[in-house]
PDB file of N, H, CA, C and O in Angstrom:
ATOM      1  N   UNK A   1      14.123  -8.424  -2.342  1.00  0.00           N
ATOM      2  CA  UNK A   1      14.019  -7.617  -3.548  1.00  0.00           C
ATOM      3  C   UNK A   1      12.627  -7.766  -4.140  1.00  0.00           C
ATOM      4  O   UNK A   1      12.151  -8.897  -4.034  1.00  0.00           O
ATOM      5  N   UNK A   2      12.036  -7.038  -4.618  1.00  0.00           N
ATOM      6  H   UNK A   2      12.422  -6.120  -4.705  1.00  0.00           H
ATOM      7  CA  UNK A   2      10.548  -6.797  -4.790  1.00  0.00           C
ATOM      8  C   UNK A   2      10.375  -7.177  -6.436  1.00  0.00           C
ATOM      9  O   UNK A   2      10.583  -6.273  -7.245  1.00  0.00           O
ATOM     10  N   UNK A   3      10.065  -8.268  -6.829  1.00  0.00           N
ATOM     11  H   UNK A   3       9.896  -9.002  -6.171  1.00  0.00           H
ATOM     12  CA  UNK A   3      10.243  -8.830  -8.221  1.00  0.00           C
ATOM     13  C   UNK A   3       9.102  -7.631  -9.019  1.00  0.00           C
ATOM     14  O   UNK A   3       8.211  -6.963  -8.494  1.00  0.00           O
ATOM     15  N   UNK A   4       9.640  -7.702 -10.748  1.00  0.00           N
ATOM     16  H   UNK A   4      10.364  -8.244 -11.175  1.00  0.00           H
ATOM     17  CA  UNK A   4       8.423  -6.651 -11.214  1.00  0.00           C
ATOM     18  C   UNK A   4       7.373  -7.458 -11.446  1.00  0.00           C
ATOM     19  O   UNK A   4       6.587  -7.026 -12.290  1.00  0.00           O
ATOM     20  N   UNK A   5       7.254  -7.939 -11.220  1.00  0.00           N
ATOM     21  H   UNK A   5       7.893  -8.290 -10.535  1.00  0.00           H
ATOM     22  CA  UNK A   5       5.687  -9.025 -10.897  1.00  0.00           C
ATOM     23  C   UNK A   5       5.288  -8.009  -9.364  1.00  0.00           C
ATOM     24  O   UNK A   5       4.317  -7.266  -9.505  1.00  0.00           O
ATOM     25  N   UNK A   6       5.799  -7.987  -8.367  1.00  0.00           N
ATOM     26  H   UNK A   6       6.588  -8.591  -8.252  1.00  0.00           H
ATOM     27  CA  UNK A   6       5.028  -7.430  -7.290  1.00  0.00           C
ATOM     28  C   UNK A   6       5.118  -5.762  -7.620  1.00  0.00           C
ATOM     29  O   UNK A   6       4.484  -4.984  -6.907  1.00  0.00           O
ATOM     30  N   UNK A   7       5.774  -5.373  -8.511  1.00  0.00           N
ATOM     31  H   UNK A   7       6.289  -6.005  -9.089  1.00  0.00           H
ATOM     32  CA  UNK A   7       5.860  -3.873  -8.358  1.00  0.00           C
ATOM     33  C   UNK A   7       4.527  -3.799  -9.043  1.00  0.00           C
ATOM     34  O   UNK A   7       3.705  -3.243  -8.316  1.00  0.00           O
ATOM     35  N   UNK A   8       3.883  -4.296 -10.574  1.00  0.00           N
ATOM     36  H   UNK A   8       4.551  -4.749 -11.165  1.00  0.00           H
ATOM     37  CA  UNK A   8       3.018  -4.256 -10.721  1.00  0.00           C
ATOM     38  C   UNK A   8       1.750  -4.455  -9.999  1.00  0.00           C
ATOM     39  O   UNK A   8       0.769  -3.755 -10.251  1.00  0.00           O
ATOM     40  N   UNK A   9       1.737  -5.287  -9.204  1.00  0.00           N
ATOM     41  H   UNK A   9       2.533  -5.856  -9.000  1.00  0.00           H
ATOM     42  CA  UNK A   9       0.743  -5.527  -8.450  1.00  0.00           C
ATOM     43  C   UNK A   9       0.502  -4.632  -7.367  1.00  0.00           C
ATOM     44  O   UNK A   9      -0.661  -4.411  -7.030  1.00  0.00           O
ATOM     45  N   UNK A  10       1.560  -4.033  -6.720  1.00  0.00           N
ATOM     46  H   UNK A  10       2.505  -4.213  -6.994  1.00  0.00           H
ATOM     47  CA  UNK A  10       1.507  -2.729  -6.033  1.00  0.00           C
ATOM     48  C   UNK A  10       0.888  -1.575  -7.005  1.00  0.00           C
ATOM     49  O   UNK A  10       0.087  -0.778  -6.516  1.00  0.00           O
ATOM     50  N   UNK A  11       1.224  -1.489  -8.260  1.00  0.00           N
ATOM     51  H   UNK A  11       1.875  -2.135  -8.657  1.00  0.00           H
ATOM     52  CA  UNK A  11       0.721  -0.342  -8.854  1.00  0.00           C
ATOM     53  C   UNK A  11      -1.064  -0.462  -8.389  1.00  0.00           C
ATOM     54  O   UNK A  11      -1.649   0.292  -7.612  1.00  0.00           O
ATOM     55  N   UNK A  12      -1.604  -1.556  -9.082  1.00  0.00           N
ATOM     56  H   UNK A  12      -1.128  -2.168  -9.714  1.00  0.00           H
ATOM     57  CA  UNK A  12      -2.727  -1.958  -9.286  1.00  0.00           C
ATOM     58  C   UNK A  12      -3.635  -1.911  -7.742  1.00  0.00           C
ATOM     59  O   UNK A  12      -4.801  -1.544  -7.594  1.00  0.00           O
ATOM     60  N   UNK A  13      -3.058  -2.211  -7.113  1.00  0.00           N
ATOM     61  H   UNK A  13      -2.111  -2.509  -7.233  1.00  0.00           H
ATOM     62  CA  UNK A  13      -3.442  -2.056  -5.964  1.00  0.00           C
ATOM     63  C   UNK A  13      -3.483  -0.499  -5.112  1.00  0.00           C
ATOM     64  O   UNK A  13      -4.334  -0.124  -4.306  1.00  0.00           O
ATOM     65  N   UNK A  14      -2.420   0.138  -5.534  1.00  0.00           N
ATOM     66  H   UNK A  14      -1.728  -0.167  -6.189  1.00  0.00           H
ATOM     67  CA  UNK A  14      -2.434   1.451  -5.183  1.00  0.00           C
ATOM     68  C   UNK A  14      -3.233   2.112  -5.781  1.00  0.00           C
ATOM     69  O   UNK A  14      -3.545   3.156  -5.208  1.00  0.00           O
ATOM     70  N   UNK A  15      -3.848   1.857  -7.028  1.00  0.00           N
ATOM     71  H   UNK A  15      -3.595   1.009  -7.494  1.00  0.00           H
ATOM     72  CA  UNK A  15      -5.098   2.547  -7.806  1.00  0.00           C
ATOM     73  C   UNK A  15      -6.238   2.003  -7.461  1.00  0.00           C
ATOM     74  O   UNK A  15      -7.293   2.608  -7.657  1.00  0.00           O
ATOM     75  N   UNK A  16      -6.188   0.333  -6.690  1.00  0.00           N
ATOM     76  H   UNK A  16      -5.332  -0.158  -6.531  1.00  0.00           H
ATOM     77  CA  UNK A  16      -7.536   0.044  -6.597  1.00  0.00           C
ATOM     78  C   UNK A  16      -8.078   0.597  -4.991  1.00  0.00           C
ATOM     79  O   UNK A  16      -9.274   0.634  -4.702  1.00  0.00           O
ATOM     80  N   UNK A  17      -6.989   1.002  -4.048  1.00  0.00           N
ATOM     81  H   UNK A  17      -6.018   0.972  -4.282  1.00  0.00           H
ATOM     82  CA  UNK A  17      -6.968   1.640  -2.649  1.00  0.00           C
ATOM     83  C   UNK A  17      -7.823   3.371  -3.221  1.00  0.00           C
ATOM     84  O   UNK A  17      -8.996   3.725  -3.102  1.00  0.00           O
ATOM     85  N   UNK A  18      -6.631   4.098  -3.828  1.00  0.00           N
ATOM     86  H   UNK A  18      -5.678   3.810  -3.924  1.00  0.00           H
ATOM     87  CA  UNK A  18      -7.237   5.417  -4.521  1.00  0.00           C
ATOM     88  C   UNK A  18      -8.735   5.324  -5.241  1.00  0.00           C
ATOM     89  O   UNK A  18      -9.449   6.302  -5.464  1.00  0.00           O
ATOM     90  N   UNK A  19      -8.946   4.426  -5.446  1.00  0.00           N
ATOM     91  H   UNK A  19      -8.366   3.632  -5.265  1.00  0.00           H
ATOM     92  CA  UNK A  19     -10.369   4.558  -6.483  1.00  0.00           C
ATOM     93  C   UNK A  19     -11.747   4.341  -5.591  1.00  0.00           C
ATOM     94  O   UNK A  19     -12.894   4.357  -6.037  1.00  0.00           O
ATOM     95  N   UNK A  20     -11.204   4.066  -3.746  1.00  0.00           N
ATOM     96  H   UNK A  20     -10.272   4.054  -3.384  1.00  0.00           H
ATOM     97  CA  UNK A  20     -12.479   3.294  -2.876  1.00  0.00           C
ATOM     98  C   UNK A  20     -13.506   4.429  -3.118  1.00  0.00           C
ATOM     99  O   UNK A  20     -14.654   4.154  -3.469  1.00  0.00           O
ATOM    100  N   UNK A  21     -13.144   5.553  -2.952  1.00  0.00           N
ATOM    101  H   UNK A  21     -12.212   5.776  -2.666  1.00  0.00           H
ATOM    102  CA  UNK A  21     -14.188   6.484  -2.615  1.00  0.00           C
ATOM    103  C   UNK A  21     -15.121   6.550  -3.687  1.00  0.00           C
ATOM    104  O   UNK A  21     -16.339   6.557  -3.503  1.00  0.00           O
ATOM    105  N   UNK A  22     -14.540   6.602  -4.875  1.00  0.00           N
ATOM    106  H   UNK A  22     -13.551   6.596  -5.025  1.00  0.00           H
ATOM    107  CA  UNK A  22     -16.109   6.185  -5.918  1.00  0.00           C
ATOM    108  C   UNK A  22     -16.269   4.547  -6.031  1.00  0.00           C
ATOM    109  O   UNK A  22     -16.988   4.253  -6.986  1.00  0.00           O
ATOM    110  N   UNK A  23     -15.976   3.864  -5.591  1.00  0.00           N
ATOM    111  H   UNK A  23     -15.392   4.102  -4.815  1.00  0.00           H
ATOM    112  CA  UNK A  23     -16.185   2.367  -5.881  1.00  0.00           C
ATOM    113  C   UNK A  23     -16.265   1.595  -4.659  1.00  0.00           C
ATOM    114  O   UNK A  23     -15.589   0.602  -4.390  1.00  0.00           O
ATOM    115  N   UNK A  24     -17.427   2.311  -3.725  1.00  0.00           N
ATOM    116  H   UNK A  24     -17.976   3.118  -3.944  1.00  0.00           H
ATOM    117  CA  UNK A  24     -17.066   1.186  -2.406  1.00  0.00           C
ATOM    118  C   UNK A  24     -17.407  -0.368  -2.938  1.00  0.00           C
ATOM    119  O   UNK A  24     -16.696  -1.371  -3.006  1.00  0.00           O
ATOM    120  N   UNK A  25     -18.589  -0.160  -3.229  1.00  0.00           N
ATOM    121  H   UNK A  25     -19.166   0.654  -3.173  1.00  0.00           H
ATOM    122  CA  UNK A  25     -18.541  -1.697  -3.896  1.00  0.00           C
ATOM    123  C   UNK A  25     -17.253  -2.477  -4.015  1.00  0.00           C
ATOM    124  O   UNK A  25     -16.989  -3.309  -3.147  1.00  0.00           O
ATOM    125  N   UNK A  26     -16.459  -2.276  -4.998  1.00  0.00           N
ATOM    126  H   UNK A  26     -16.674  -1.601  -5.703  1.00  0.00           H
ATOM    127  CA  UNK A  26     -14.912  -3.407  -4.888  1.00  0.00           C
ATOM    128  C   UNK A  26     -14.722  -3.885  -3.804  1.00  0.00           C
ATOM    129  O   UNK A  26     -14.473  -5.085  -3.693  1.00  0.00           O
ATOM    130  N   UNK A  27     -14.817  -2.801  -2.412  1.00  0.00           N
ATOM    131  H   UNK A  27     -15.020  -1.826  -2.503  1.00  0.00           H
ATOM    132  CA  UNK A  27     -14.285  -3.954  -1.686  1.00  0.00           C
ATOM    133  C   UNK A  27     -15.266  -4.491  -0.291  1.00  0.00           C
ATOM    134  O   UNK A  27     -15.861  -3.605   0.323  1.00  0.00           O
ATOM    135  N   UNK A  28     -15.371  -5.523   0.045  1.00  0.00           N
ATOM    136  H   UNK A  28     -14.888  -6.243  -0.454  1.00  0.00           H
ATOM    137  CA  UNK A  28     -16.390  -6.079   0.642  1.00  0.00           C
ATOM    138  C   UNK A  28     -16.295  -6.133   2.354  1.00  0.00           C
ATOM    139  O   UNK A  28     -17.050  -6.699   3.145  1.00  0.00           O
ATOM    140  N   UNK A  29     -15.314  -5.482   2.556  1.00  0.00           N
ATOM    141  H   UNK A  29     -14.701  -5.022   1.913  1.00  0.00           H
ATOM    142  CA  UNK A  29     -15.697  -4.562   4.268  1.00  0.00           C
ATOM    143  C   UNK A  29     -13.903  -3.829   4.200  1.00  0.00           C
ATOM    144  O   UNK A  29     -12.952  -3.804   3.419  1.00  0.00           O
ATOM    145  N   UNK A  30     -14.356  -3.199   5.890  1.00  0.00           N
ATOM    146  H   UNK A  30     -15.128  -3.219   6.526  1.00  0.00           H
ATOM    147  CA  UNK A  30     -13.132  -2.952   6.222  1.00  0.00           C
ATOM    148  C   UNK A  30     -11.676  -3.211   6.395  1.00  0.00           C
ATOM    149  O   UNK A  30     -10.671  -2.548   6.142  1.00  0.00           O
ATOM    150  N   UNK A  31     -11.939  -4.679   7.035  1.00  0.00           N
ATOM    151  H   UNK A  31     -12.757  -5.217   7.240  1.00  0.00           H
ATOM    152  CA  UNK A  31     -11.000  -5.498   7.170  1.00  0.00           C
ATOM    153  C   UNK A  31      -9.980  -5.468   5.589  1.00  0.00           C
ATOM    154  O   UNK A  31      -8.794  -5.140   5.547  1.00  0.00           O
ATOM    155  N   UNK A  32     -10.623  -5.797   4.687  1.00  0.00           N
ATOM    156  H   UNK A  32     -11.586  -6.064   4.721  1.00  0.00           H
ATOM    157  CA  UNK A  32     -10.230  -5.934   3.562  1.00  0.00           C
ATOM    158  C   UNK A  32      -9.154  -4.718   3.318  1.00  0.00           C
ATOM    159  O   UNK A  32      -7.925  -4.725   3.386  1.00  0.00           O
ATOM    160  N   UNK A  33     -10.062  -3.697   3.016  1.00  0.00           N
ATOM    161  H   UNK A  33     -11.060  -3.691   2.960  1.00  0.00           H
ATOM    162  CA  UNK A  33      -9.573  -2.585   2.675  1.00  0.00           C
ATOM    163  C   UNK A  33      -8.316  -2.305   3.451  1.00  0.00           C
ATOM    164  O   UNK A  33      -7.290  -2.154   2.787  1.00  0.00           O
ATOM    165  N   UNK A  34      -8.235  -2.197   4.986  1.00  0.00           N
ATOM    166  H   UNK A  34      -9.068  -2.319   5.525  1.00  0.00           H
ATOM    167  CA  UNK A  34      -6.717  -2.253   6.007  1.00  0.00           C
ATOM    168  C   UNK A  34      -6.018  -3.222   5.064  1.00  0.00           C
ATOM    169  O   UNK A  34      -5.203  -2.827   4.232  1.00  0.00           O
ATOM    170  N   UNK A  35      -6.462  -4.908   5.260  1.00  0.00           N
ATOM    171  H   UNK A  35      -7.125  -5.229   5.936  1.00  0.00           H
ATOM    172  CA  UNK A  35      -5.034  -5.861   4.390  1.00  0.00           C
ATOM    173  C   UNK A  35      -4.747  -5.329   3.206  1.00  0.00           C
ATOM    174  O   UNK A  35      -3.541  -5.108   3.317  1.00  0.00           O
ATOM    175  N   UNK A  36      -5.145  -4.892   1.884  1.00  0.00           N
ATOM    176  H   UNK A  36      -6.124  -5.071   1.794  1.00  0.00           H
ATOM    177  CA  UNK A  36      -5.021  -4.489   1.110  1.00  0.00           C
ATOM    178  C   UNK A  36      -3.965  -2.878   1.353  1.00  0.00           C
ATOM    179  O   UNK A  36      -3.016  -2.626   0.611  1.00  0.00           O
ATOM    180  N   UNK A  37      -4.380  -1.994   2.477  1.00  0.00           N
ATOM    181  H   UNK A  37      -5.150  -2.199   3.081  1.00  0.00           H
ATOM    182  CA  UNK A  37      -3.414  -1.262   2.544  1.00  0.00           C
ATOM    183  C   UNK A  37      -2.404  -1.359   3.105  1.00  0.00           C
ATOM    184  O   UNK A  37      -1.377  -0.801   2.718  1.00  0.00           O
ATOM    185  N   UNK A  38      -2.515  -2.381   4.550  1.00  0.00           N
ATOM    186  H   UNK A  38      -3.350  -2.834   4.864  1.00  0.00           H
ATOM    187  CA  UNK A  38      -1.369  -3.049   4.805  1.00  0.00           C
ATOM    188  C   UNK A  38      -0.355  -3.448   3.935  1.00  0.00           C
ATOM    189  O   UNK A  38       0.811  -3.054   3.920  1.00  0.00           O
ATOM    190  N   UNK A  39      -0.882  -4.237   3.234  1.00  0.00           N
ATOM    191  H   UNK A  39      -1.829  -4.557   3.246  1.00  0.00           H
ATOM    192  CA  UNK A  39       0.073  -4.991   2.259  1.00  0.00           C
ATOM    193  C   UNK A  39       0.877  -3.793   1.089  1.00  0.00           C
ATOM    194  O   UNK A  39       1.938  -4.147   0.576  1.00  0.00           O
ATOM    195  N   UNK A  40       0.372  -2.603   0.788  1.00  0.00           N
ATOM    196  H   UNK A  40      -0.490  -2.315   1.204  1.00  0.00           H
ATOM    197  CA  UNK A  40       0.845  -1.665   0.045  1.00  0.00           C
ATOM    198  C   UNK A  40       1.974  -0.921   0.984  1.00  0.00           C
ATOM    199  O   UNK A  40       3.088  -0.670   0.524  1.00  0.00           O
ATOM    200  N   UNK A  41       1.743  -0.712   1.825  1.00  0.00           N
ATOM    201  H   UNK A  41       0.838  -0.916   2.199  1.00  0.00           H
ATOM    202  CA  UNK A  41       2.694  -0.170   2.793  1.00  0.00           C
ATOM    203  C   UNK A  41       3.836  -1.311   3.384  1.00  0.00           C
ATOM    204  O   UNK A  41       4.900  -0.841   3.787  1.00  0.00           O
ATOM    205  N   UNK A  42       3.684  -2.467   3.432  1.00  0.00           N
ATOM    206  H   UNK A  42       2.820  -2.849   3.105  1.00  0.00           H
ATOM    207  CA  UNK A  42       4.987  -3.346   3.350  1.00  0.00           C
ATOM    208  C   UNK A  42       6.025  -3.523   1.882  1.00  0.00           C
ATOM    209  O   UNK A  42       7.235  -3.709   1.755  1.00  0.00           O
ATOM    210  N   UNK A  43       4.974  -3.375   0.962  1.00  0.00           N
ATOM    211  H   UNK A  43       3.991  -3.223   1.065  1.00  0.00           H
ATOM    212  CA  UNK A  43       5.825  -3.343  -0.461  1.00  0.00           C
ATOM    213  C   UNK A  43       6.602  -2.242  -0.480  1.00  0.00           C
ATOM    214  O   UNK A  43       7.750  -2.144  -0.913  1.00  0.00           O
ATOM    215  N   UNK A  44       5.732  -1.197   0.144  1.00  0.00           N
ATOM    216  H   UNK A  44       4.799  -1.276   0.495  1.00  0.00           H
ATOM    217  CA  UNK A  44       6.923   0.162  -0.490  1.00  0.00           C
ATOM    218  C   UNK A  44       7.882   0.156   0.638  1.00  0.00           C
ATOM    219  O   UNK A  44       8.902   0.759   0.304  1.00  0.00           O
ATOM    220  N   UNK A  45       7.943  -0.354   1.997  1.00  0.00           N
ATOM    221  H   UNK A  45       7.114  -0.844   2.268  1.00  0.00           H
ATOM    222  CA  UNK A  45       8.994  -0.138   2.691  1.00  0.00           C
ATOM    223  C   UNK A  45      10.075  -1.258   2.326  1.00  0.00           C
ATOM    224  O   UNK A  45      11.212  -1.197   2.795  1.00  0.00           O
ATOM    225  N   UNK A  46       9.589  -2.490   1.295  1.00  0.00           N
ATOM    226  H   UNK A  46       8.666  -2.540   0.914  1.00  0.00           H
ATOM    227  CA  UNK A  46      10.543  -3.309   1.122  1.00  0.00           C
ATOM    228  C   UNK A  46      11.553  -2.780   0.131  1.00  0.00           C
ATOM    229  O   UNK A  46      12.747  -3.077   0.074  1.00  0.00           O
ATOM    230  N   UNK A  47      10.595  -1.598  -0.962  1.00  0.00           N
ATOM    231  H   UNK A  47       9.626  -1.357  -0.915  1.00  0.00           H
ATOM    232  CA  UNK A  47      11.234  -1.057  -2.006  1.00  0.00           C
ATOM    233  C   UNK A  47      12.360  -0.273  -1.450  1.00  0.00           C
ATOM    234  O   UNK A  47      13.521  -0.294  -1.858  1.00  0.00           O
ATOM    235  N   UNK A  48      11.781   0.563  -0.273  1.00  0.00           N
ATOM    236  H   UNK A  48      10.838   0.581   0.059  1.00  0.00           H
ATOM    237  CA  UNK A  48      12.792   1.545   0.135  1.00  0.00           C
ATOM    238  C   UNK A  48      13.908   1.229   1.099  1.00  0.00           C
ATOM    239  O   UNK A  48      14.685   2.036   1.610  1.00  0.00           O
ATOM    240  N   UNK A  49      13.854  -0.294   1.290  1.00  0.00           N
ATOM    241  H   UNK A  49      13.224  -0.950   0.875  1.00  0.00           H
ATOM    242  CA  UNK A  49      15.142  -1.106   1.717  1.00  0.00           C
ATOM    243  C   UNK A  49      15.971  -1.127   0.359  1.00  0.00           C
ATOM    244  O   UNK A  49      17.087  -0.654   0.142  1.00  0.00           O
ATOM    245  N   UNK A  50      15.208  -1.733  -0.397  1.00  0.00           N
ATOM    246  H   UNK A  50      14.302  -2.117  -0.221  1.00  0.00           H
ATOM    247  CA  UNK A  50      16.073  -2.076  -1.824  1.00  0.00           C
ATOM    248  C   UNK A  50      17.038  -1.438  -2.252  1.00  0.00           C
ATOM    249  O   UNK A  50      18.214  -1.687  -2.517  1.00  0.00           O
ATOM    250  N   UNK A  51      15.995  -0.073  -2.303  1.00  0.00           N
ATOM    251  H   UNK A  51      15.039   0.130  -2.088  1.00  0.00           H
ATOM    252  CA  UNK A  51      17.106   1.200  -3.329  1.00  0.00           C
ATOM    253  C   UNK A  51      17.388   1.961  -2.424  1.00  0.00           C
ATOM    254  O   UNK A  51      17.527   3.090  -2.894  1.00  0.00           O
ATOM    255  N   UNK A  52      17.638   1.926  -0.747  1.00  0.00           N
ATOM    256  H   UNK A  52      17.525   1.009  -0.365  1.00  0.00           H
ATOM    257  CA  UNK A  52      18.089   2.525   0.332  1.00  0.00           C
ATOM    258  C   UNK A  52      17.794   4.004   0.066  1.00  0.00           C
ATOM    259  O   UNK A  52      18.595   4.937   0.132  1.00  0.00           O
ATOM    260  N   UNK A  53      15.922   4.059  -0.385  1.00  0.00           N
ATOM    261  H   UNK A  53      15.272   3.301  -0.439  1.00  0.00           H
ATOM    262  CA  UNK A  53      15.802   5.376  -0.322  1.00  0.00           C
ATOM    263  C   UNK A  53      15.552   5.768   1.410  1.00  0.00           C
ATOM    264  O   UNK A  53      14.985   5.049   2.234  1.00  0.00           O
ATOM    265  N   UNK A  54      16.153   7.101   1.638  1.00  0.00           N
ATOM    266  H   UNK A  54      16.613   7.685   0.969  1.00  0.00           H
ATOM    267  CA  UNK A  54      15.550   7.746   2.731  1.00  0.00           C
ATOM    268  C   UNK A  54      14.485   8.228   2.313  1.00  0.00           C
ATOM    269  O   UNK A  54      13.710   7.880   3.205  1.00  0.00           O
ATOM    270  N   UNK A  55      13.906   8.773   1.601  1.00  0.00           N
ATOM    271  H   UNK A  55      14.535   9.056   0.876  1.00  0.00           H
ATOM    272  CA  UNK A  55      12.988   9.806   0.894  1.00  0.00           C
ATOM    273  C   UNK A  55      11.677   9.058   1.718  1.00  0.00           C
ATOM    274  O   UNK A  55      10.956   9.277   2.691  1.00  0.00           O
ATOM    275  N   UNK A  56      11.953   7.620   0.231  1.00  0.00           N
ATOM    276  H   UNK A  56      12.539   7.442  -0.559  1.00  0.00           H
ATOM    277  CA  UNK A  56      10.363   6.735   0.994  1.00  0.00           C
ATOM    278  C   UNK A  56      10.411   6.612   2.605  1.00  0.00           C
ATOM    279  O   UNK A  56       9.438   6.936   3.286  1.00  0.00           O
ATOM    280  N   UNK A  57      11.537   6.150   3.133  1.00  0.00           N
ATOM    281  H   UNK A  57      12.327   5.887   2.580  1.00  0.00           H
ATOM    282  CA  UNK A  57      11.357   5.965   4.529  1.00  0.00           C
ATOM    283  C   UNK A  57      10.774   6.540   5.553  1.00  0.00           C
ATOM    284  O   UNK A  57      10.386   6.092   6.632  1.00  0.00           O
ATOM    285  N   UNK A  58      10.757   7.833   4.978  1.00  0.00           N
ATOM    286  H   UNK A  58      11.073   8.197   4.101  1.00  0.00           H
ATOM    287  CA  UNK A  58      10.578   9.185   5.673  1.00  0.00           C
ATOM    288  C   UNK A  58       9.118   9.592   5.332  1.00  0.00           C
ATOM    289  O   UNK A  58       8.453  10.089   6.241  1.00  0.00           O
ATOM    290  N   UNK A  59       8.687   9.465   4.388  1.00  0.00           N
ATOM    291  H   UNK A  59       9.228   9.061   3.649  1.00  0.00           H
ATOM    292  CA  UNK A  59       7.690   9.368   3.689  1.00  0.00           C
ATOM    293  C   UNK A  59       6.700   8.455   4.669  1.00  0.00           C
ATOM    294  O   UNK A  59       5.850   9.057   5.326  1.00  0.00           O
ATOM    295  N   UNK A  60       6.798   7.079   4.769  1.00  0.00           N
ATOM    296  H   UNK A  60       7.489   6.590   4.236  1.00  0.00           H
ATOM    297  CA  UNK A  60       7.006   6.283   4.918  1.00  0.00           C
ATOM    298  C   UNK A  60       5.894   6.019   6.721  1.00  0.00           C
ATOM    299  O   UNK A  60       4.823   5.571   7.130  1.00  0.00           O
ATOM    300  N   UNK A  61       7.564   6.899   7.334  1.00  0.00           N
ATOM    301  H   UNK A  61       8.434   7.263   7.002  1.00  0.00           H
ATOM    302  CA  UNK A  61       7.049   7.711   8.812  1.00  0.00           C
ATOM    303  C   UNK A  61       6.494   8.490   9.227  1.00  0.00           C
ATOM    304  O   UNK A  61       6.220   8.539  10.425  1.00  0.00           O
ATOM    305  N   UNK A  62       6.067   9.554   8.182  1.00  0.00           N
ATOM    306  H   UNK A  62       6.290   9.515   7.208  1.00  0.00           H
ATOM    307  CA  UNK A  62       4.783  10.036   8.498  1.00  0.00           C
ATOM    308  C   UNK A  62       3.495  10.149   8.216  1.00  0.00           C
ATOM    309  O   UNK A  62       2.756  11.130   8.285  1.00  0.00           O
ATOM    310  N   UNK A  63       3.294   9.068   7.896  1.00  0.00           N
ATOM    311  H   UNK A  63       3.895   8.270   7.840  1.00  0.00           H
ATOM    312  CA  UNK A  63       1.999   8.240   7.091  1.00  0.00           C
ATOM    313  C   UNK A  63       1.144   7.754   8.166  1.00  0.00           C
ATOM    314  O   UNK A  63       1.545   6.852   8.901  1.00  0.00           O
ATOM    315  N   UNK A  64      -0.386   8.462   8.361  1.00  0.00           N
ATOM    316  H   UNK A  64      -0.712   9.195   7.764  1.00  0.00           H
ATOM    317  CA  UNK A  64      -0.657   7.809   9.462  1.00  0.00           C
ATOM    318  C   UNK A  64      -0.909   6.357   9.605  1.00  0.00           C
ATOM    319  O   UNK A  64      -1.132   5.970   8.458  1.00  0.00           O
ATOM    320  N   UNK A  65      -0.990   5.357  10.414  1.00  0.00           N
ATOM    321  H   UNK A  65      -0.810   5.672  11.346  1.00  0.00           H
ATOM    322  CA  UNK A  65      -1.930   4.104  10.884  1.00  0.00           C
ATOM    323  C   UNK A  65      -2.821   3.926  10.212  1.00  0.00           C
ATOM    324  O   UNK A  65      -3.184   5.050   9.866  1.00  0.00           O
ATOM    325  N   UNK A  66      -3.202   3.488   9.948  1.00  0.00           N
ATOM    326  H   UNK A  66      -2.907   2.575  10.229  1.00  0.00           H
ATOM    327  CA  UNK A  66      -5.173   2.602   9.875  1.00  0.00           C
ATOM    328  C   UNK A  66      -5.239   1.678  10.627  1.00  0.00           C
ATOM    329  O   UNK A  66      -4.248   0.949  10.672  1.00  0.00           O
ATOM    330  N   UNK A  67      -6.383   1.358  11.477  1.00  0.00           N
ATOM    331  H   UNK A  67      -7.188   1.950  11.442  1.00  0.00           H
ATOM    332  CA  UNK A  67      -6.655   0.531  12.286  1.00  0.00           C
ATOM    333  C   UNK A  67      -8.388   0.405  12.102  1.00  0.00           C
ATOM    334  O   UNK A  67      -9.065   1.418  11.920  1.00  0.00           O
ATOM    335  N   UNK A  68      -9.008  -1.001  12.177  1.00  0.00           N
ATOM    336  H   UNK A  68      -8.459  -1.824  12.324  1.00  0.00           H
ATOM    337  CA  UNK A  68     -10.179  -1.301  11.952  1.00  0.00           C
ATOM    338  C   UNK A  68     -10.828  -0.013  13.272  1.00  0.00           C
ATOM    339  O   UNK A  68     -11.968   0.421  13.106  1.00  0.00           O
ATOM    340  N   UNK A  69     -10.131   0.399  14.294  1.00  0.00           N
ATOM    341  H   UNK A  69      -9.204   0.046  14.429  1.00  0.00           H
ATOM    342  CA  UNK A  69     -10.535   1.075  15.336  1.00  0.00           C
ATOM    343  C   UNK A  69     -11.127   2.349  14.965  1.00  0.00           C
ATOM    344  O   UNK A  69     -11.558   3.106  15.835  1.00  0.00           O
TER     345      UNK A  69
END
């Protein structure tokens, strides 16, 4: 279950992912930027275990990859 301590931190993070393109500065390479979206994309699939949305799941699945590649 995704405590609201991590939902917030997903918010914050989902605005600090959205904001790269005017702010490369924040983040200090690539790598980063993937864990940081990694980690946003495990929160919301944990959410959409939680509240057994299909919506997100689906959502979810057609979201492409990122890969440092």
């Amino acid at each position: 279950m995704v405590t609201e301590r991590e939902l917030e931190l997903l918010k914050k993070s989902i605005l600090f992912i959205n904001s790269f393109k005017d702010n490369v500065h924040n983040i200090n390479s690539g790598q980063e930027f993937i864990s940081v979206h990694n980690r946003n994309i495990e929160a919301i699939k944990q959410i959409a275990l939680d509240r057994n949305s299909k919506y997100l799941e689906n959502k979810l699945a057609e979201y492409p990859k990122i890969t440092a590649a």
